[in-house]
Every structure is written in structure tokens, then in C-alpha cells.
N, C-alpha and C positions, 0 to 999 in steps of 0.2 A: 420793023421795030418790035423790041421784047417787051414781054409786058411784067412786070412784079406786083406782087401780090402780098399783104402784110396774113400770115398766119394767124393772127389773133381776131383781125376785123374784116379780114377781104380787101380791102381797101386799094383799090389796082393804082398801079404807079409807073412812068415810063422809065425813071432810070431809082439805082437803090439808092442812092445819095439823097434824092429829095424825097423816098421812100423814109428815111431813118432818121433825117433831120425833125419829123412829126412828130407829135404825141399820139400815141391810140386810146380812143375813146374805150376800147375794150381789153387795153392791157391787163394780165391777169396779176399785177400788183396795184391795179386798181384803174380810175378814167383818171386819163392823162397820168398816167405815173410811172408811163415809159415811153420808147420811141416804139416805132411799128418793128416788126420782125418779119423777115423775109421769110416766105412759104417757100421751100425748096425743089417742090415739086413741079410737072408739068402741068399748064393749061389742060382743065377735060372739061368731059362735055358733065358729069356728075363727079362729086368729091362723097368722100366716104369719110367718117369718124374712126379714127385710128383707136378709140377706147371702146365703144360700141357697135359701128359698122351700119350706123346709120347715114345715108344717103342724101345728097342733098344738090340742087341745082349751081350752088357758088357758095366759097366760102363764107360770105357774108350771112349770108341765109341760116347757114351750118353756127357760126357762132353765137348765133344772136342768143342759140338755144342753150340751156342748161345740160349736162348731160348724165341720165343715170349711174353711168359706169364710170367716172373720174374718179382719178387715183388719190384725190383728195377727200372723197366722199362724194354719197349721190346726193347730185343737184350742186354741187360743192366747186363746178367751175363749168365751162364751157367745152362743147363739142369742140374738137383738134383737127383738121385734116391731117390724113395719111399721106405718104410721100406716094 
């Protein structure tokens, strides 16, 4: 069985329908002020920030953080995983 994963929050899910039907508490228009969005990428064993290339164990871990490098400004939104 596949597993999904929300992009914004990590948030692992068995299928994307009950993945999308949620709110995410780390949506980047704010908590709860969207549904989750699927991370496209594959399951690893580390994920990397596609804005600054920092490393991390699971995306959740990765976004909780702020990140230097966003394109919105630093500190100005959350680490990304890279596909």
C-alpha cells in the first residue's frame, strides 16, 4: 500500500482523497486555510529543502522550520521538499 504525503505538513496519508479532503495546519495561506497538498516526490530515507538544501529526516521535521532562503523573504515561509 502507497503512502502520501502532504507537502506543506508531512502529514502521511493512505489514499489522496482523504489526504485533500483535510485542512493543513501548515498551509502556506495560513492554519487551516487550505486542504493538504500532495508531495510528489518519493518516499527517502532524508528530504532536502529545494530553496536552501537543507536536509532533514521527514518532511514534517523540514517544515516546521522557517527558511532562510524563501522566495518570499528570509524567515518569510517554510522549508519545501525537493522532488
Amino acid at each position: 500500500m502507497a503512502n502520501y504525503y502532504c507537502k506543506n505538513c508531512g502529514t502521511k496519508y493512505s489514499s489522496i482523497s482523504t489526504m485533500t479532503i483535510n485542512k493543513c495546519a501548515r498551509h502556506p495561506n495560513g492554519t487551516n486555510k487550505g486542504s493538504h497538498e500532495l508531495y510528489e516526490g518519493s518516499e527517502k530515507s532524508r528530504y532536502e529543502c529545494k530553496y536552501c538544501g537543507t536536509k532533514y529526516n521527514s518532511i514534517s521535521s523540514m517544515t516546521v522550520n522557517r527558511c532562510a532562503r524563501h522566495p518570499n523573504g528570509t524567515n518569510k515561509g517554510q522549508h519545501s521538499p525537493a522532488l
